[in-house]
N, C-alpha and C positions, 0 to 999 in steps of 0.2 A: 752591148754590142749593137754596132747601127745597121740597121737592113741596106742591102745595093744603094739603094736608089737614096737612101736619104743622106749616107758615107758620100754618096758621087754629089751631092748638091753642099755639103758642107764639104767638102774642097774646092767647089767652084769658089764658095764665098771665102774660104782660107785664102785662095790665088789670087781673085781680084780686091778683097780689100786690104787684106797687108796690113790687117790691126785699126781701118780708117774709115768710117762711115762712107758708103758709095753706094751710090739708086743702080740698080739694075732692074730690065724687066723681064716678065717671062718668061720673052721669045730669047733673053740674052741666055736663060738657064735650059731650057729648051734645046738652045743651037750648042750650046758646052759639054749638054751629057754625053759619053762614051754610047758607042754604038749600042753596045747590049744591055743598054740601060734608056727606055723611052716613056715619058709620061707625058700626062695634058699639063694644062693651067691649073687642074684641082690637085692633082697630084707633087705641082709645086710649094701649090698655098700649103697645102699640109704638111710636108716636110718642113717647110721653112718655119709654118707654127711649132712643131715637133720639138727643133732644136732651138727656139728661141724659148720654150717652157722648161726646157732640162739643163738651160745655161751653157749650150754652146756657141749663140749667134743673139745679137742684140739686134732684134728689129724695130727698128723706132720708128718706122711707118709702113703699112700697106693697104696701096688704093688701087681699083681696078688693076690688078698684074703689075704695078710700080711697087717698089722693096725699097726702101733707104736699112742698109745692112751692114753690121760688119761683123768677123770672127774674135768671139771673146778667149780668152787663154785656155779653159778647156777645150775650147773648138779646137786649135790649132795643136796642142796636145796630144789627141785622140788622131789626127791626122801624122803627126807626127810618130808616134808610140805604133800606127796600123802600118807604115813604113820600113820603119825597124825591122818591128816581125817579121815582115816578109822576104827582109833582105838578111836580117839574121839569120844563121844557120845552113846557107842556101850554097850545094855543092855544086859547081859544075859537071860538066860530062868528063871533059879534060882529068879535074882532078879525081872523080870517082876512079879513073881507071888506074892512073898514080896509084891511088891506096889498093884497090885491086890486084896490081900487079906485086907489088912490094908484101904484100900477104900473103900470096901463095908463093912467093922466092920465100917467105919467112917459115911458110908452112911445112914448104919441100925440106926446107934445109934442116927443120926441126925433125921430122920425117927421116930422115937421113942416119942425123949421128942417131936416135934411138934406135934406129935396123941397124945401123954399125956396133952398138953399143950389145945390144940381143945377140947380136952374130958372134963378136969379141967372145963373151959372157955362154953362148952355148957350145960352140965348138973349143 
């Protein structure tokens, strides 16, 4: 599992290369990260070595803050797959109440014939 910051830097390079070697620098990974997520230029170099050592991003050059980059098939896997998860499973408010409601009409009504059933049964 990837930490913030390094998940938020292997999606930039999933988006902008699309499987195809492209130079970005930096200030381009910099100006892309999500708000709640902020580093320097050391903090780039290092994710970007990260993923390119664990076989998610092929870096085939870095010089002063330039990257010629792209996402290899796990990279975009792991982006893929952390997607899913989070959209897997995922109820609304709408339908929470749906299933809410229809549970205690199943509950009442279960509720019901057994007190009809006890009542029949003792008197």
């Amino acid at each position: 599992m990837l930490d913030k910051l390094t998940s938020a830097i292997l999606n930039i390079v999933n988006e902008q290369t699309d499987g195809s070697y492209k130079v970005l620098e930096t200030s381009d990974f910099i100006n892309m990260l999500p708000g709640r997520v902020r580093t320097d230029a050391a903090g780039i170099e290092n994710a970007l070595q990260y993923l390119s050592e664990r076989g998610y991003i092929d870096l085939r050059y870095s010089e002063k803050g330039t990257y010629c980059i792209t996402s290899l098939p796990k990279g975009r896997t792991y982006t893929e797959s952390v997607m899913a998860d989070k959209s897997k499973g995922k109820r609304t408010f709408k339908n929470q109440m749906i299933l809410t409601f229809f549970g205690a009409m199943l509950g009442a009504f279960c509720g019901g014939c057994l007190a009809g059933l006890l009542f029949l049964f003792v008197l």
